[in-house]
PLY file of the C-alpha trace (Angstrom):
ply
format ascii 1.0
element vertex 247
property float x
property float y
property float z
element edge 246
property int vertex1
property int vertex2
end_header
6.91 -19.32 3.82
3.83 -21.54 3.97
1.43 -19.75 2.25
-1.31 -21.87 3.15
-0.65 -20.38 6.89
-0.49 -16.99 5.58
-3.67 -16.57 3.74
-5.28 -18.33 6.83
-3.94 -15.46 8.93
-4.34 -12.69 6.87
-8.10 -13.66 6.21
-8.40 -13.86 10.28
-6.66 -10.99 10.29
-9.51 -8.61 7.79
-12.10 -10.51 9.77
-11.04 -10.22 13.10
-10.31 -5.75 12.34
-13.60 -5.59 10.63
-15.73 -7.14 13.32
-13.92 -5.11 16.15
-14.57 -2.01 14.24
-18.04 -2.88 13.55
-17.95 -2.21 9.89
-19.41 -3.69 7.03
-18.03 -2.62 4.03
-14.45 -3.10 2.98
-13.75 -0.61 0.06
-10.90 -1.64 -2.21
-9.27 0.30 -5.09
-8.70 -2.39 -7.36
-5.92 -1.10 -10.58
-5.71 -4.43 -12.41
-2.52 -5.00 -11.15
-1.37 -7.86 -8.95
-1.63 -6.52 -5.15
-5.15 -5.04 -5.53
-6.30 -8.57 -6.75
-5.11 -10.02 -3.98
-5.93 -8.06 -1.45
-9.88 -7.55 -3.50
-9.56 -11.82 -3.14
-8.72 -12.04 0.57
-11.53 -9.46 1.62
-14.29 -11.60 -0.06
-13.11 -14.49 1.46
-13.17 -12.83 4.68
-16.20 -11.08 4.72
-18.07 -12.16 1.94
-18.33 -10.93 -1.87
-21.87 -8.92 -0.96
-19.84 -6.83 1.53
-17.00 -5.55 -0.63
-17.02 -2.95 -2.58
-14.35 -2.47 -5.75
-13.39 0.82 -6.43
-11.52 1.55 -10.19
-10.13 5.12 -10.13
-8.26 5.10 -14.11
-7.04 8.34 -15.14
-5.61 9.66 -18.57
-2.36 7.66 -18.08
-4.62 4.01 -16.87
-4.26 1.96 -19.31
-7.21 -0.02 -20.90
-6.30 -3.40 -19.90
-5.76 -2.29 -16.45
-9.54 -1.34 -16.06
-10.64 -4.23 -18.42
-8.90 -6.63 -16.05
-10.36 -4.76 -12.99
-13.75 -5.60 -14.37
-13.30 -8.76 -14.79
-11.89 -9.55 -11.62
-15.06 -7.84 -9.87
-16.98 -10.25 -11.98
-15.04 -13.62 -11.51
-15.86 -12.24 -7.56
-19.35 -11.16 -7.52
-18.33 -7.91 -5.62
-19.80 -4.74 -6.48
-17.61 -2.43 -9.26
-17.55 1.27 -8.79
-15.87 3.30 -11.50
-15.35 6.56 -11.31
-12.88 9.10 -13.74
-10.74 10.98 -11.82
-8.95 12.83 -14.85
-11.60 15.54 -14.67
-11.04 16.37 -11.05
-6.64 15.96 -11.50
-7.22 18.29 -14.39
-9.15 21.12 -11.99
-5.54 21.58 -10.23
-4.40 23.25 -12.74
-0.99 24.41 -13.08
-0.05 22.51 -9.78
-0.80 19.39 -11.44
1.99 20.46 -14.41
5.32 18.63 -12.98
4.45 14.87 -13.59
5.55 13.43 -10.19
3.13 16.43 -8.68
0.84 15.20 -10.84
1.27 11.02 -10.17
0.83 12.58 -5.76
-2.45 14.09 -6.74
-3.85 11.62 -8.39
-3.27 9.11 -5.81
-4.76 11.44 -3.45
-7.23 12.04 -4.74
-8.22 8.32 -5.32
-7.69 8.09 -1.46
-10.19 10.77 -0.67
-12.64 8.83 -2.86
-12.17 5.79 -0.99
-12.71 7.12 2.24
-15.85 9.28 1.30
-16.96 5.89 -0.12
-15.68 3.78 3.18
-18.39 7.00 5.15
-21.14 6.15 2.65
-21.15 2.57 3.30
-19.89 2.20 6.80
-16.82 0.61 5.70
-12.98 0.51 5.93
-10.71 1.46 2.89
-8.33 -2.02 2.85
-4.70 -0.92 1.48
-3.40 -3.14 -1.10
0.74 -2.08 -0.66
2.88 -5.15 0.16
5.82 -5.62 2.74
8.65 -4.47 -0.11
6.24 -0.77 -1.06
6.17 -0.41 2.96
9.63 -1.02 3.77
11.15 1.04 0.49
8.26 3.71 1.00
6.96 2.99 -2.56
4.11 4.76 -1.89
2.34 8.29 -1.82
2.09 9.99 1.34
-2.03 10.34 1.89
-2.12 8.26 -1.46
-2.22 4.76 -1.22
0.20 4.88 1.66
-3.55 5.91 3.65
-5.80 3.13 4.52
-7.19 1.27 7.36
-5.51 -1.91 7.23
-2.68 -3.33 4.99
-3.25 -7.14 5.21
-0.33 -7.76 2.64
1.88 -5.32 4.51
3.59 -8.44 6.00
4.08 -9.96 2.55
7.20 -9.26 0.30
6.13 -8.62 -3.61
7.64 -11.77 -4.51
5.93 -13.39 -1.74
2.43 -11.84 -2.77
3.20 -12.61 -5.85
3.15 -16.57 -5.06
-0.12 -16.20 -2.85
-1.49 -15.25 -5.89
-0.68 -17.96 -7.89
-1.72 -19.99 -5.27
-5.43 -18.68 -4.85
-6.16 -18.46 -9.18
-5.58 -14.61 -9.63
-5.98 -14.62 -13.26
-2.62 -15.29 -15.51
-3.28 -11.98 -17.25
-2.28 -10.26 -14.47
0.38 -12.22 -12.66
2.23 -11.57 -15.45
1.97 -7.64 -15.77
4.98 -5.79 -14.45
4.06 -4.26 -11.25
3.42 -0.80 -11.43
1.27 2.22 -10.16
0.57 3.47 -13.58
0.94 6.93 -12.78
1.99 8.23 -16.02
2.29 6.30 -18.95
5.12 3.65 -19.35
5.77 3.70 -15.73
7.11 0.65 -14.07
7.71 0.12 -10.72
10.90 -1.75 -11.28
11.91 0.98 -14.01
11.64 3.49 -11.29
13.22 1.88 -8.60
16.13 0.73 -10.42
16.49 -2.71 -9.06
13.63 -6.06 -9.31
11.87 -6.84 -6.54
13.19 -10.08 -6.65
16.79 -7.89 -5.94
14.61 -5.59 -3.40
13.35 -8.61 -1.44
16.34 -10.31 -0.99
18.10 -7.80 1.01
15.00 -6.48 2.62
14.81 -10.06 4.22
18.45 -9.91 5.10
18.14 -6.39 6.42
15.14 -7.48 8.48
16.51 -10.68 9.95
19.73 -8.31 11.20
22.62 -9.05 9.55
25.53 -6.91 8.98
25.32 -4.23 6.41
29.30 -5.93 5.11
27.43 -9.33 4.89
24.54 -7.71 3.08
26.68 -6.33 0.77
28.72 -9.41 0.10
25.76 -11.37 -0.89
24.12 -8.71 -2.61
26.60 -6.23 -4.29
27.48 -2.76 -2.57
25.72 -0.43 -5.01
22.35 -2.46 -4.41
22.26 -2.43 -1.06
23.22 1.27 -0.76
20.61 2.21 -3.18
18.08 0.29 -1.27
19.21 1.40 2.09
19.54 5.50 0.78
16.02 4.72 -0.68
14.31 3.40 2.97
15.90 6.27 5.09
14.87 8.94 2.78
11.31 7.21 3.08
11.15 6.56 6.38
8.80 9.72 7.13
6.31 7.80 5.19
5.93 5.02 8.15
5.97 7.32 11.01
3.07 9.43 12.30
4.01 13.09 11.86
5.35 14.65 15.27
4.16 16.72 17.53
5.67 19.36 19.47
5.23 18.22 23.34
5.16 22.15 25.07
0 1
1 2
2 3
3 4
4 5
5 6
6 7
7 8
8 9
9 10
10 11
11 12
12 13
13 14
14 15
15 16
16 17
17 18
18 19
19 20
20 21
21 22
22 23
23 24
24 25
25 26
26 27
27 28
28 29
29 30
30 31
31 32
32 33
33 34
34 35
35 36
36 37
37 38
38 39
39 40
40 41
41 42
42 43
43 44
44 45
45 46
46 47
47 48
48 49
49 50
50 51
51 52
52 53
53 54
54 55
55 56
56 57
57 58
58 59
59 60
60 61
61 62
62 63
63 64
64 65
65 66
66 67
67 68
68 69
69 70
70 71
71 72
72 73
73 74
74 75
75 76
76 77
77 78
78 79
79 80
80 81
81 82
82 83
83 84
84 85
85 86
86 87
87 88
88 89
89 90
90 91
91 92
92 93
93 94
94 95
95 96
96 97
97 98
98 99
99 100
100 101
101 102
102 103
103 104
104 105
105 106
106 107
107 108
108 109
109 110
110 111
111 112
112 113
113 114
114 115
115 116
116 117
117 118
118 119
119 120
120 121
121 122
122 123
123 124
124 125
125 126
126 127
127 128
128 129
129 130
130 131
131 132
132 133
133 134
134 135
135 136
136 137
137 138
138 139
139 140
140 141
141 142
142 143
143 144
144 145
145 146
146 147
147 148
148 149
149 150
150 151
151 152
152 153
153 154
154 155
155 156
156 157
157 158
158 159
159 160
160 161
161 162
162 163
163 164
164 165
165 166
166 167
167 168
168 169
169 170
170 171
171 172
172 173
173 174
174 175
175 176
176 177
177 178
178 179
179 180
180 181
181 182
182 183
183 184
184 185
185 186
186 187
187 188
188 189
189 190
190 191
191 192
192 193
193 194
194 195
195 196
196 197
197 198
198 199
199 200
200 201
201 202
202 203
203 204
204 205
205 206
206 207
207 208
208 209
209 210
210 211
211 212
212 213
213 214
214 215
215 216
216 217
217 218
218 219
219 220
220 221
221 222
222 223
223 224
224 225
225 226
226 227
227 228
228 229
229 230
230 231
231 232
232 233
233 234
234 235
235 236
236 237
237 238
238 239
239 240
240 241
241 242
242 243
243 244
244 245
245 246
């Protein structure tokens, strides 16, 4: 990929949705992890550091560097920081909040309903920060950060993202975290998944180009590809607006 080409486009792309929505503000929740630079990057280019808004959300499980390195990266921007600790309002769900995955959903909602009441305040658009690989696996929370008004990585794979960042000085400190949503402590996307993305985005590609499942499977190993294609059809609700029943 020329990825020269893509961060033209993509920065067209923010531009081109914000000006035909006539909004101002693009609201980003920013973790300290690799896609939310990015995507925190490409917005100022496109619209200019004074009109984006960073949003860090940590809870009890965030850890420290995460939010130091979200600071910093408002800073090296100029963008406005907004911090806000959600633990307080996970913590008023009570018993429903027990079960950690229940607990990982809420919190990721409730970051989302932040950034929208924020996106209202400021007559802005909440800018997603999941990448091609979180779309197609549906690595995401439903409402969470699977909500938002435009993904302008959503046509990058992680490894691809991962590259543009290199490319346009994210900071080393975090191109070299392993990705993950830090939803509970020790959580790592690649630990949860099972496979690398570097696995995931090889037969993603394949997948999308159309070649045969058998070929797939040659190239990549049977129990990889099944896991990754049980993993997308089980997901697949994620992508689709919920249906409606036509009387």
């Amino acid at each position: 990929m020329d990825l020269a080409d893509a961060k033209r486009k993509i920065v067209f792309f923010i531009q081109r949705y914000f000006a035909a929505a006539g909004k101002r503000a693009a609201i980003v929740g920013v973790s300290g992890g690799l896609d939310s630079a990015v995507a925190l990057f490409l917005s100022a280019q496109a619209i200019g550091s004074r009109n984006v808004i960073a949003v860090a959300l940590p809870s009890s499980a965030t850890p420290q560097r995460d939010l130091k390195d979200a600071r910093l990266l408002a800073k090296r921007l100029k963008v406005k920081l907004i911090e806000m600790d959600i633990e307080p309002i996970v913590e008023a769900f009570g018993q429903l909040a027990m079960p950690k995955l229940s607990r990982a959903n809420i919190a990721a909602r409730v970051r989302m309903a932040i950034l929208y009441s924020l996106a209202q305040r400021h007559n802005g658009l909440v800018v997603g920060t999941g990448d091609k690989s979180e779309l197609m696996l549906g690595y995401f929370t439903k409402y969470g950060d699977g909500a938002a008004d435009l993904f302008p990585l959503g046509g990058l794979y992680k490894t691809e993202v991962r590259a543009l960042a290199r490319m346009i000085g994210v900071p080393k400190g975090i191109l070299q975290k392993p990705p993950s949503p830090a939803l509970w402590k020790g959580q790592t996307a690649e630990g949860e998944l099972g496979f690398s993305y570097q696995e995931a985005d090889g037969v993603l590609k394949a997948i999308e180009k159309g070649e045969k499942k058998s070929e797939v499977e040659r190239k990549f190993g049977k129990r990889l590809v099944r896991a990754i294609l049980i993993r997308m059809e089980k997901n697949r609700h994620k992508l689709l607006p919920a249906p409606v029943c036509q009387l």
